[in-house]
N, C-alpha and C positions, 0 to 999 in steps of 0.2 A: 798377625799370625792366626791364623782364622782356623779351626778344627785340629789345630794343633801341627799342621803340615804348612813351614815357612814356603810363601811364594806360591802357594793356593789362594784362589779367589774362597771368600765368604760366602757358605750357602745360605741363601734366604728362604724362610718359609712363604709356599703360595700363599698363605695369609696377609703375612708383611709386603710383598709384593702389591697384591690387590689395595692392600689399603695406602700404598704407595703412589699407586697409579692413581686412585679416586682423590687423595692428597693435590697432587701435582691439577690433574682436572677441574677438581671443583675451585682450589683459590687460583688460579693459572698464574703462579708461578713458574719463574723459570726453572728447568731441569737441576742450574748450579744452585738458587738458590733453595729449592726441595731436598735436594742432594744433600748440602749442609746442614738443614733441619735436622733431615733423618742420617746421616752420617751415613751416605752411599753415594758412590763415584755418582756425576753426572749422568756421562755415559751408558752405568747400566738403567735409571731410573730411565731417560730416553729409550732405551730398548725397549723396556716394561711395554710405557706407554704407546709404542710403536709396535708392541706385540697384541696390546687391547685393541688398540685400533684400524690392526688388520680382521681382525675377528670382529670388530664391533662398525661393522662398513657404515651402518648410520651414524653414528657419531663421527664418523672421519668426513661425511660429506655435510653433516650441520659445520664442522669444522671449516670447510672449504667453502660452504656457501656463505659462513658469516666472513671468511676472510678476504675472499670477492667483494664482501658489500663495504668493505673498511675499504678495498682498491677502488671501487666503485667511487664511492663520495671522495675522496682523494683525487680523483682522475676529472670531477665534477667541480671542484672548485679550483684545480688547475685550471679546468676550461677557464670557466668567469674572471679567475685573473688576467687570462691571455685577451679573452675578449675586451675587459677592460683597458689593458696596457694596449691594443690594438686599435681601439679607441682614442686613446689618448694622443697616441704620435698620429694619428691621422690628422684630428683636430691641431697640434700643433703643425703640420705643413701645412696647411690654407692660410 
């Protein structure tokens, strides 16, 4: 019962917010568990974040180029497996 009005969301100070969003950013945590830290739904602490991140376009695309590069090496050592097991039944039919 937040401001005294049941069935009202909790208003947060831009302070608390911000320091919410740089929470969740700096130890990358997930949204549920930041959420429970600071005892705020998921949902809005993803909004936050999702609100910094439209306003802060270089950070969303550090975001996206570092999580290319995690798809990247993942996609690279799929290959070498395939090639390997490719390898392998070839040498077993001769």
């Amino acid at each position: 019962m937040a401001n005294g009005r049941p069935g009202r969301p909790k208003k947060y100070t831009d302070e608390f917010k911000a320091n919410a969003v740089d929470y969740v950013l700096s130890t990358g945590k997930s949204y549920a568990e930041a959420g429970a830290d600071m005892g705020v739904p998921k949902r809005t602490i993803a909004g936050w974040v999702q609100a910094r991140r439209l306003t802060e376009p270089e950070r969303a695309a550090a975001d996206e180029v570092r999580s290319l590069r995690r798809e990247n090496e993942r996609l690279r050592e799929e290959n070498e497996f395939l090639k390997k097991a490719a390898a392998f039944f070839a040498a077993s039919q001769r």
